[in-house]
C-alpha positions in Angstrom: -2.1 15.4 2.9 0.8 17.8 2.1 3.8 17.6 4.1 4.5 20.7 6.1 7.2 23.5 5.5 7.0 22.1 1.9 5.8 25.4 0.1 9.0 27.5 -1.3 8.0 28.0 -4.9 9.1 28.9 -8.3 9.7 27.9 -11.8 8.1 28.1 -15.5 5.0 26.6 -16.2 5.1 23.3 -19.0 3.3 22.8 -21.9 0.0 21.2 -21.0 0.5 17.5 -23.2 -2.9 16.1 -22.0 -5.7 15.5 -23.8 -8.6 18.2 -23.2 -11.1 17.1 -19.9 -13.8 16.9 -22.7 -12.4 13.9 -24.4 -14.5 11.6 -22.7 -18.3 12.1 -22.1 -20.3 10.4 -18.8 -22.4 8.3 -21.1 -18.5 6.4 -22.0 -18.5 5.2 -18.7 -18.7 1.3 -18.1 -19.4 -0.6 -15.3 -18.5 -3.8 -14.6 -20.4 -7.3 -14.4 -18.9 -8.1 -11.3 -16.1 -7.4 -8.7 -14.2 -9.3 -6.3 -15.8 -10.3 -3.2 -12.6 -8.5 -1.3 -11.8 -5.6 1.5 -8.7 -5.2 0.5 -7.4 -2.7 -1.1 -4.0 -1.9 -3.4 -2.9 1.9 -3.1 -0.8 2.3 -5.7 -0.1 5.9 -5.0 1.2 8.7 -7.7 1.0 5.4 -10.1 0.0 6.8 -13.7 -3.4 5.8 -15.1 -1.8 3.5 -17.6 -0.1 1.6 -15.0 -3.4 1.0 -12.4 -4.9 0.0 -15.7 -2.1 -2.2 -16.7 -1.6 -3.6 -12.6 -5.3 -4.2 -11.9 -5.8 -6.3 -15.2 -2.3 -7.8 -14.7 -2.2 -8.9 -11.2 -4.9 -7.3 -8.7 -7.8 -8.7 -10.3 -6.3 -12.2 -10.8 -5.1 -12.0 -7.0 -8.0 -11.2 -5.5 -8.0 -7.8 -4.8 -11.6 -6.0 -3.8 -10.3 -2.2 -4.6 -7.4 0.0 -6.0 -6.6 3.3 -4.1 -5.5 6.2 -6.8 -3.8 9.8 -5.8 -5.5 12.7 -6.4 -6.8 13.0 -10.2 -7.3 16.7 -10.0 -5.6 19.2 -11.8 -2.7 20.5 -9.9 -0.4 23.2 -9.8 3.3 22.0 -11.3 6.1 23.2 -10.1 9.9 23.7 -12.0 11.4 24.6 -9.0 10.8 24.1 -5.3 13.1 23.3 -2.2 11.8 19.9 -2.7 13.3 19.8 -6.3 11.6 20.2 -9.5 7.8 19.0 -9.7 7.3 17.3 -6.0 4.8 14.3 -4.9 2.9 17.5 -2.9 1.7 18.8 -6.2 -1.2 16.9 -6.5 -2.5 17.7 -3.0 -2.4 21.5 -4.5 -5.3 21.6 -6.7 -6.8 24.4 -8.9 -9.6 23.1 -10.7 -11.9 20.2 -10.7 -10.7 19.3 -14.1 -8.6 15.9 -14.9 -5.9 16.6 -17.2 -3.0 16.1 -14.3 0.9 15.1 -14.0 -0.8 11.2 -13.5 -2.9 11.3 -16.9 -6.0 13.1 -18.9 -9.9 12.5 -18.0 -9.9 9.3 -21.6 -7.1 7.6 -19.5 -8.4 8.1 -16.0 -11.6 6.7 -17.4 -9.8 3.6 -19.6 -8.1 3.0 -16.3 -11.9 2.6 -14.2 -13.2 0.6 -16.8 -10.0 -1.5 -17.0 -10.2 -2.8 -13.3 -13.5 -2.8 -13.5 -13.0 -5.4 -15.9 -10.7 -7.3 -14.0 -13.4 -7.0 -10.9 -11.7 -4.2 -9.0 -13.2 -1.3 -7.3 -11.5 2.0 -8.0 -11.3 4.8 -5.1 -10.2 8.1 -5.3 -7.8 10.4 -3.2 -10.2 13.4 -2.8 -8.7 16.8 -2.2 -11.8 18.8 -0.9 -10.5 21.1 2.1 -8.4 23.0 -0.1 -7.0 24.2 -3.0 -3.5 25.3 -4.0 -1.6 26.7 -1.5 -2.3 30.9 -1.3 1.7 31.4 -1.2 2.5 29.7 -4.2 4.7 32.3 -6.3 3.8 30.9 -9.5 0.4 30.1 -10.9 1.6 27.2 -13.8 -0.8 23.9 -14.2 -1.1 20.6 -15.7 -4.0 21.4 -17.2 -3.2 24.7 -18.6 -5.5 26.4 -16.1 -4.6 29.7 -14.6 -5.0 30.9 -11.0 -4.2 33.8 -8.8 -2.8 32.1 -5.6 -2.5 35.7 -3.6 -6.0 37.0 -4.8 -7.7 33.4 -4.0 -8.8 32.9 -7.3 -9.7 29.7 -9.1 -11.7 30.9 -12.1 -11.8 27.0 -13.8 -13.9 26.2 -10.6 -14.4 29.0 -10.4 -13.7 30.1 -6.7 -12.9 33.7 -5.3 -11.8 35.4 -2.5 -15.2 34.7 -0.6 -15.0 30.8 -0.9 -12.4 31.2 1.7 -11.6 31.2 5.1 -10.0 34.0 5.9 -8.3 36.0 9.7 -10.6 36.5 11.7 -13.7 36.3 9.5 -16.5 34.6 11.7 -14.6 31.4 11.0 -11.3 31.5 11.5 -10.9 33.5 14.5 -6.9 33.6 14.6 -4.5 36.4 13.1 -2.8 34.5 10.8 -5.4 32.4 9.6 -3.3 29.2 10.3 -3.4 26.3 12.6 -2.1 27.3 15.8 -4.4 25.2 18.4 -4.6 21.5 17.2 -7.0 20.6 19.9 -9.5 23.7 19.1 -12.3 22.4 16.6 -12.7 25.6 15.2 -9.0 26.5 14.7 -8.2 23.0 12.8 -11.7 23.0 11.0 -11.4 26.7 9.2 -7.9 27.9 9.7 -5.2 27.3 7.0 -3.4 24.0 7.0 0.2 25.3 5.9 -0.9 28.3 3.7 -3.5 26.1 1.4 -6.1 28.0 0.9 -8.9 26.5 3.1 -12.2 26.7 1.3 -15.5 27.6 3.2 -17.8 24.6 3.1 -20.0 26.1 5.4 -21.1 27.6 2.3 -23.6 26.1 -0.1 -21.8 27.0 -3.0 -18.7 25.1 -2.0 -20.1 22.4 -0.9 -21.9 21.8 -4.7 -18.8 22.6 -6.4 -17.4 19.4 -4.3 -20.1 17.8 -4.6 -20.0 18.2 -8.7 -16.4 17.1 -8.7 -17.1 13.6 -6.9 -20.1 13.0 -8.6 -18.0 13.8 -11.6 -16.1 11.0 -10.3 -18.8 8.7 -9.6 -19.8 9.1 -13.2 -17.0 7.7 -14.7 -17.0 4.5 -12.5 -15.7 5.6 -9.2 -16.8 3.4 -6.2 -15.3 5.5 -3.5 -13.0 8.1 -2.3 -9.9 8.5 0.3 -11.1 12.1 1.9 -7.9 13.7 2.3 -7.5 16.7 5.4 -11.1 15.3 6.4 -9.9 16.2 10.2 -10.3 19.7 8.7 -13.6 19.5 7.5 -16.6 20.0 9.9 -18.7 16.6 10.0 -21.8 18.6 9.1 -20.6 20.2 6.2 -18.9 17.0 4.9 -22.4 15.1 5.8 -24.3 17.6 3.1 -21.4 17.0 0.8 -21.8 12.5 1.3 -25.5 12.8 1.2 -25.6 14.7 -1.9 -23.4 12.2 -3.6 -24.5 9.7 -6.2 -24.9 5.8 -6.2 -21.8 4.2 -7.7 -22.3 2.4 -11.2 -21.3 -0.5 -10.8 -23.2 -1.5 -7.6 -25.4 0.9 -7.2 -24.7 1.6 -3.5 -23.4 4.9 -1.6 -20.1 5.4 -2.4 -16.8 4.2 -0.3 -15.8 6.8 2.3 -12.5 6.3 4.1 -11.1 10.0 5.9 -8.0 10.6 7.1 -7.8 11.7 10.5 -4.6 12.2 11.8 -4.7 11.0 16.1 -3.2 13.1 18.8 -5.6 15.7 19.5 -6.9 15.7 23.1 -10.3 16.9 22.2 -12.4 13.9 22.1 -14.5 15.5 18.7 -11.4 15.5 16.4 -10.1 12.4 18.1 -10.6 9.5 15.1 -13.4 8.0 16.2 -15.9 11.4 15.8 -15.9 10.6 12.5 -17.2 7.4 11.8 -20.8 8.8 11.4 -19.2 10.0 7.9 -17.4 7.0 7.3 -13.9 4.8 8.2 -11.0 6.3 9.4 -7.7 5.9 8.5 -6.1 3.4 10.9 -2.9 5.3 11.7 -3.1 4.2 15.7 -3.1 0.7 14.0 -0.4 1.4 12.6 2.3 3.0 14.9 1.2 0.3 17.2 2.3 -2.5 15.0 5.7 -0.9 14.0 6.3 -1.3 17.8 5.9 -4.9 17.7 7.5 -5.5 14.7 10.3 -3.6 15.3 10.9 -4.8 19.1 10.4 -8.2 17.9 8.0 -8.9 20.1 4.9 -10.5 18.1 3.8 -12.2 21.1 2.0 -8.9 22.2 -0.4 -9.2 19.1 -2.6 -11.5 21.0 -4.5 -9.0 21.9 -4.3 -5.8 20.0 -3.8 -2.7 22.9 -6.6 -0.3 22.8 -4.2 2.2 22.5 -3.5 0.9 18.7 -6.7 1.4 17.7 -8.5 4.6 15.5 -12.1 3.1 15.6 -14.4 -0.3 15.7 -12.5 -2.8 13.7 -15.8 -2.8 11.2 -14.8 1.0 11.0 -11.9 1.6 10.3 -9.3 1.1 7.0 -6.1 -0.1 8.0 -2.7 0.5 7.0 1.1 -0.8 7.3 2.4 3.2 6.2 1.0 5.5 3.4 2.8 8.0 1.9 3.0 10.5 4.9 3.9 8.2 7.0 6.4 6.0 5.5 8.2 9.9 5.0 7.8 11.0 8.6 8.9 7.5 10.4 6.4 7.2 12.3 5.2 3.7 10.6 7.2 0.7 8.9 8.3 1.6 5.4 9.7 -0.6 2.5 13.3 0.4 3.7 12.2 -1.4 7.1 12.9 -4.4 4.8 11.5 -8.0 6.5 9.3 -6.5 9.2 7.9 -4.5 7.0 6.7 -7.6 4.5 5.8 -9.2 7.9 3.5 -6.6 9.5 1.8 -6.4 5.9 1.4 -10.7 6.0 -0.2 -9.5 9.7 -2.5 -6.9 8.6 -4.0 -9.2 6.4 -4.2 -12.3 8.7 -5.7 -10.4 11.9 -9.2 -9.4 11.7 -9.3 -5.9 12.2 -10.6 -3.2 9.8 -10.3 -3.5 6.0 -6.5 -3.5 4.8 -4.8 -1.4 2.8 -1.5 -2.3 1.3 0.7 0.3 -0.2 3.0 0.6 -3.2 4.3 4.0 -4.0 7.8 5.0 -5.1 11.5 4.5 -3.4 12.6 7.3 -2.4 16.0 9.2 -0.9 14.3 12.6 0.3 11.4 13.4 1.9 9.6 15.4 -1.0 11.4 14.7 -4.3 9.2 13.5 -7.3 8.0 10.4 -8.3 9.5 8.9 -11.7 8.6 11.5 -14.8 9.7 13.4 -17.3 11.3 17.2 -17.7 7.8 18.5 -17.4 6.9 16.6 -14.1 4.6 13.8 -15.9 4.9 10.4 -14.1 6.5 7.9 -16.4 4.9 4.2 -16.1 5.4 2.1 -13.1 8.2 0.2 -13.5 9.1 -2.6 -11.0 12.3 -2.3 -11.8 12.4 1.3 -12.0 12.1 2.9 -8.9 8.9 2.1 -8.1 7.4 -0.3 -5.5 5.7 -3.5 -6.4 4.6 -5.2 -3.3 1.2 -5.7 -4.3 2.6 -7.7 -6.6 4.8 -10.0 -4.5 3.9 -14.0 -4.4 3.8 -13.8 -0.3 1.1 -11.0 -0.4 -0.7 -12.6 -3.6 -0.9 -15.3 -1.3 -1.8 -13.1 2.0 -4.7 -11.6 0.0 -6.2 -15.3 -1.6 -5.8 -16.2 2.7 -7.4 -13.2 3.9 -10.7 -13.5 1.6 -10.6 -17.4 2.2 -10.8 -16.9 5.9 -13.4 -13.9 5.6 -15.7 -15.7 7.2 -14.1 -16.8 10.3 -13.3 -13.4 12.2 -12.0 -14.8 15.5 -8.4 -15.7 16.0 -8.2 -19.0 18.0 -5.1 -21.0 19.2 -3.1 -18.0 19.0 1.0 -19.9 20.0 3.9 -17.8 21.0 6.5 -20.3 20.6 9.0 -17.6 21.0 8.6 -13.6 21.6 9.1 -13.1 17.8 7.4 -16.4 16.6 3.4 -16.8 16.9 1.0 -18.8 14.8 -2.7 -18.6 15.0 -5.5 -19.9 13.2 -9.1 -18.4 11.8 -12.1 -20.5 12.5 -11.5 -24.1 10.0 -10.3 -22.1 7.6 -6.5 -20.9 7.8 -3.4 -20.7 9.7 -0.8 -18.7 9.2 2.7 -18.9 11.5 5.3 -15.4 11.5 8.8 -15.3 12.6 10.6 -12.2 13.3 13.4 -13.5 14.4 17.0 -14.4 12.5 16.6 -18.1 13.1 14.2 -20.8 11.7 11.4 -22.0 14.2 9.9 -25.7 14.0 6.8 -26.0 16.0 3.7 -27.7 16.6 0.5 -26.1 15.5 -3.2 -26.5 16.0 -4.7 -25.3 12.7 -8.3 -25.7 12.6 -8.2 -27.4 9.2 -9.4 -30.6 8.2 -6.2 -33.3 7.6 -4.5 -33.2 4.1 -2.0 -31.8 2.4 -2.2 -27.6 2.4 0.1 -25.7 0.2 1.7 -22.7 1.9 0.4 -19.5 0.2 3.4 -16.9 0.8 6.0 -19.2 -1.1 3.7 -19.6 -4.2 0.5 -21.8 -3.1 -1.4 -24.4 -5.1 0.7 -25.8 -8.2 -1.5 -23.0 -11.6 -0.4 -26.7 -13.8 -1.7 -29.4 -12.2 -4.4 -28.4 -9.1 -3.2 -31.4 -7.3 0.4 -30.3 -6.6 2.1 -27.3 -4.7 3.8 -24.9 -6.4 5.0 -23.7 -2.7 6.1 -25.5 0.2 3.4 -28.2 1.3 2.7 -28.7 4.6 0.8 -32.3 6.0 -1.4 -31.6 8.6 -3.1 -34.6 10.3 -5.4 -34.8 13.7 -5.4 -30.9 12.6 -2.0 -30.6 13.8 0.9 -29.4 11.4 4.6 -29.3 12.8 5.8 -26.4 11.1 9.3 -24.6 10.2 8.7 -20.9 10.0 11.5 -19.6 8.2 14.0 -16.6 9.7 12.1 -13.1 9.3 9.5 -15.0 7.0 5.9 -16.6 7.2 4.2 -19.3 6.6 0.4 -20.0 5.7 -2.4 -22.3 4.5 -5.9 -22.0 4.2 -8.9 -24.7 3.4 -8.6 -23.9 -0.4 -5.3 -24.0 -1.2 -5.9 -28.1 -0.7 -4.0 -30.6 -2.5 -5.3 -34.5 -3.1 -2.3 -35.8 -1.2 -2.9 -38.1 2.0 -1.0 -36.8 4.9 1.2 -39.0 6.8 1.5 -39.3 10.8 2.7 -35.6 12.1 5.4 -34.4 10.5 8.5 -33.5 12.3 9.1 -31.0 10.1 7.3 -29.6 6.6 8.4 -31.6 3.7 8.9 -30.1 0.7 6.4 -30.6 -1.8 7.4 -33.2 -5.1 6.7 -31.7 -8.8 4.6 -33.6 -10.5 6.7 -32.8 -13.6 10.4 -31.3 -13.8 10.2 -27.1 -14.3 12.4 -25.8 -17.0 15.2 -23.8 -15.0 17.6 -21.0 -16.1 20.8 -20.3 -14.5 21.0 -16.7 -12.5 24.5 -15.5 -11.5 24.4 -13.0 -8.4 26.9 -10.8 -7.6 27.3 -8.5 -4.6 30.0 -5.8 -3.5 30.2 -6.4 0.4 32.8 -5.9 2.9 33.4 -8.6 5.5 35.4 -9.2 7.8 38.0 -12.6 8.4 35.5 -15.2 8.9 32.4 -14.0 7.7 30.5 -14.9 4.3 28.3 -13.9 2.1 24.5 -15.3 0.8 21.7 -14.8 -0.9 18.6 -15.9 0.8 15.0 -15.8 -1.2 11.1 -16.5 -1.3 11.5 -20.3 -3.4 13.4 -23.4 -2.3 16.1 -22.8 -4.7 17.3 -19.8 -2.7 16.3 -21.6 0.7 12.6 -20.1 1.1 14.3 -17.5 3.0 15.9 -20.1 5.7 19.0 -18.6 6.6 20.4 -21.9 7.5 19.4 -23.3 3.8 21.0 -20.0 2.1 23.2 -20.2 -1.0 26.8 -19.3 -0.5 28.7 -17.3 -2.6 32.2 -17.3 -3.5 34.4 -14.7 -2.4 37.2 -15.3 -5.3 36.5 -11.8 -6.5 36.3 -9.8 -3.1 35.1 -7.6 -1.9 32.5 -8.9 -4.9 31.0 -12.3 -3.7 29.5 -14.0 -6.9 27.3 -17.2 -7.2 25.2 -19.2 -9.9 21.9 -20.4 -8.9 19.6 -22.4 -11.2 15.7 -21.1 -10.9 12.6 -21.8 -12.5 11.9 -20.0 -15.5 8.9 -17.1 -15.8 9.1 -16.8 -11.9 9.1 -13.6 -10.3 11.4 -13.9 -7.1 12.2 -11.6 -4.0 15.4 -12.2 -2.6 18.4 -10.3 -0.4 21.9 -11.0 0.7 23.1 -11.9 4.5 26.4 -12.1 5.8 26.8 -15.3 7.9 29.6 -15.7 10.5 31.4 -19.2 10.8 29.6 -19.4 14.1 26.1 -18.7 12.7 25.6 -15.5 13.7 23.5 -13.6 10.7 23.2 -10.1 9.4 20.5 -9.2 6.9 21.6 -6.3 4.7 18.8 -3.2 5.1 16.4 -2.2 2.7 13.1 -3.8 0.7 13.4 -7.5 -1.0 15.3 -7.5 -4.2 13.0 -8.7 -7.0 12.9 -9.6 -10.4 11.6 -12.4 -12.6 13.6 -15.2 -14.5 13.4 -15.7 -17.8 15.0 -18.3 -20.3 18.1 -16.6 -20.9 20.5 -16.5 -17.9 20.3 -13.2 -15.9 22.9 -11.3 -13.6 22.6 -9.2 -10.9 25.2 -6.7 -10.1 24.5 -5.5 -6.6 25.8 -3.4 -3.6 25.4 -4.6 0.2 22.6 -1.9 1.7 
């Protein structure tokens, strides 16, 4: 959904550099011979084609991911100018045609990229943009497409659409004088008044409804398996129930297509409340949400036992749950990647508890509310780079591992032998077939668990799993469990977990007092990685950097690496790592009696190669 007050407009129109929608017949489309048995799903929002392509073959499909969420493909205004800075992440919620030549890529590449993770067994679901088109007060009328449009007349001749396909003041519909939203907890009002001056289309109307129906099934054609239905709190159910019924079977599984609607909670009037809508579909889980920022932020884990009513959108079975999206992670009212550690925590969570089908987001860092993602002069995203501004989560070994856990313990859907060992520690196990132990607090926690699973020798999935060489070895931490107990050390503001396939031949010995560290079965080439951070301290406090593998302590603040402060206020340090491993890690600043600070912000990443590599960084 757009961001309020975000519609001051201007500028010169770009060339259009897309190919034409035409490109690319129906009959092109592929579908594939299978995809994962998964719920989750990546959104990898304002991504370009090329990069979903490149991400779902690369990494989603390998990990296990069921689906990848996409932003909107239509084509949008673009906008030179705005308060928001030149060409803003709102653009693609303005649309003014149906056609797919857009800042994120051209119909051949949007298609490439379906039949790419369909390839790699990965659903693909669209960010729809159906209760609107481009805002009426835009002051300019460029596209990405080359399209034109009169935003005062209400005119979208590419759909086409005119001034009657509109709700308009106090036309039957929209009985206010404005036209906009004034009453959030009057149906009528929210359902066919103007959302922030977009220009809110009639769908009471037959017409409308088949031009929306034409663009989905548009969709659906090329491989689509289901959509994100943006604004859908500002759609009436009915008229979005003739739209879904009219809609194709997807390709690849023949089956009605994916629905997930975003319905923004607060309304008092019990039919826009979340739950009125599940007749249509899920619902965004944005209660879900808010609620587990509260934990997660208070530190107090030990609530999640039993997830408070009030945290809920819907029935778990309907609704798709989120850590933030991109509204959210804007507006504060959910974690964000710049909540750093409880941010990776709540996301381990979301896939550990069985509740809804998770979502896990990846967009773009960010410094103000509605600047652009990555692109060029023209407003064109540039590829995803992970080391380039954009987010890569999805892509992290601890949620690689979360996802392999959460479709290993599918079947069990009852947490038992939930522990609170502490208000910020808890463990808790699904059925026989995983455990999985959190600690949000700034100090390691050893502890005895029940874990369901038969004895042996598990490999912990968030610090790399089962050994890819050998299948008998751990490439991770392994942890002995024996009479189905495991004594466990959860590491400060990390996680630990195991599940029945992640299994090593190893015999356990008696319990543990404390989870060994697994032995290679043959010696990894290593590379040595200087680190260097500018921090201040003061007399008596140092410097580390802590990280997600043993050689940067597993992110155990009592096992991180020191650095040396011979160059203050830059504290440098050598570390020798495994080569070809991609690693998340972050500095802390450690007083002499203990006392630990964790420096703000997302996990630093990057992966080692065979040359040595050197980070330069700045205390956040």
């Amino acid at each position: 959904m757009l961001a309020a007050g975000a519609l001051v407009l201007g500028g010169l129109a770009p060339a259009a550099a897309l190919l034409p929608d035409s490109v690319l017949p129906h009959s092109e489309a592929r579908a594939a011979a299978a995809l994962n048995a998964s719920d989750v799903t990546a959104n990898l929002w304002e991504w370009n084609w090329p990069s979903v392509a490149a991400a779902c073959t690369g990494h989603l499909g390998p990990a296990g991911y069921g689906a990848v969420q996409v932003a909107p493909p239509a084509e949008s205004v673009s906008l030179a100018s705005t308060s928001d800075g030149a060409h803003p992440w709102w653009e693609v919620y303005q649309p003014v045609s149906y056609g797919l030549t857009s800042r994120l890529g051209n119909r051949a590449q949007f298609a490439a990229m379906v039949a790419a993770c369909h390839g790699a067994g990965v659903r693909v679901y669209v960010d729809a943009v159906i209760n609107h088109m481009a805002g009426h007060n835009n002051t300019v009328s460029t596209t990405y497409g080359g399209s034109s449009f009169d935003p005062a007349g209400f005119s979208y001749p590419a759909v086409p659409y005119g001034y009657g396909d509109f709700h308009h003041a106090n036309d039957g519909y929209c009985n206010d004088d404005d036209a906009g939203i004034d009453d959030w907890n009057d149906t009528s009002e929210v359902q066919n008044c103007e959302l922030v001056s977009l220009s809110d289309l009639k769908t009471q109307s037959a017409y409308v409804r088949d031009k929306i129906t034409g663009y989905l099934n548009d969709l659906i054609g090329l491989g689509v398996d289901g959509f994100r239905i943006d604004a859908a709190k500002h759609i009436a159910q009915s008229d979005f129930a003739a739209i879904k019924g009219a809609l194709r079977a997807t390709i690849a599984e023949g089956k009605a297509p994916y629905i997930a609607q975003e319905v923004v909670p607060g309304a008092t009037t019990d039919a826009l409340k979340p739950s009125a809508f599940t007749q249509n579909g899920d619902v965004l889980g944005f209660s879900y949400a808010r609620g587990l920022k509260t934990q997660f932020q208070n530190g107090t884990l030990a609530n999640l036992a039993g997830i408070p009513s009030w945290s809920l959108d819907a029935s778990g079975d309907r609704t798709f749950t989120m850590i933030t999206n991109h509204d959210t992670e804007r507006d504060g009212s959910t974690l964000s990647y710049k909540n750093g550690t409880d941010y990776v925590l709540a996301n381990y969570f979301l896939l550990a508890y069985p509740y809804g089908r998770p979502s896990v987001y990846d967009g773009f860092a960010w410094s103000s509310a509605g600047q652009s993602p990555p692109a060029d002069s023209r407003g064109f995203v540039t590829d995803a780079s992970c080391s380039g501004g954009w987010q890569c989560f999805t892509q992290s070994t601890g949620m690689k591992g979360m996802v392999a856990w959460h479709n290993a313990t599918a079947s069990a859907t009852v947490v038992s032998d939930f522990t609170a060992t502490a208000g910020g520690v808890i463990g808790f196990r699904r059925g026989d077939r995983g455990w999985v132990g959190l600690n949000d607090t700034a100090s390691p926690s050893t502890a005895s668990y029940r874990t369901g699973l038969a004895d042996g020798v598990y490999c912990d999935v968030i610090t790399g799993g089962a050994s890819p060489v050998t299948g008998d070895g751990c490439a991770g931490t392994a942890v002995p469990v024996s009479g189905g107990t495991a004594t466990v050390t959860v590491p400060a503001h990390g996680a630990v977990a195991i599940h029945a396939d992640a299994k090593t031949g190893a015999t356990p010995t008696a319990t543990p007092t404390a989870t060994p560290t697994a032995t290679p079965t043959t010696t990894p080439a290593t590379v040595s990685d200087a680190f260097n951070v500018y921090a201040t301290t003061t007399w008596g406090t140092s410097v580390y950097v802590v990280g997600d593998i043993p050689a940067l302590g597993s992110w155990d603040t009592s096992k991180a690496v020191r650095l040396s402060p011979d160059r203050y206020p830059t504290w440098s340090g050598t570390v020798s790592l495994p080569t070809g491993t991609r690693i998340e890690y972050k500095y802390i600043k450690k007083t002499d009696a203990g006392a630990v600070t964790w420096e703000n912000g997302a996990n630093r990443s990057y992966t080692t190669g065979t040359s040595p590599h050197v980070a330069n960084d700045t205390w956040r």
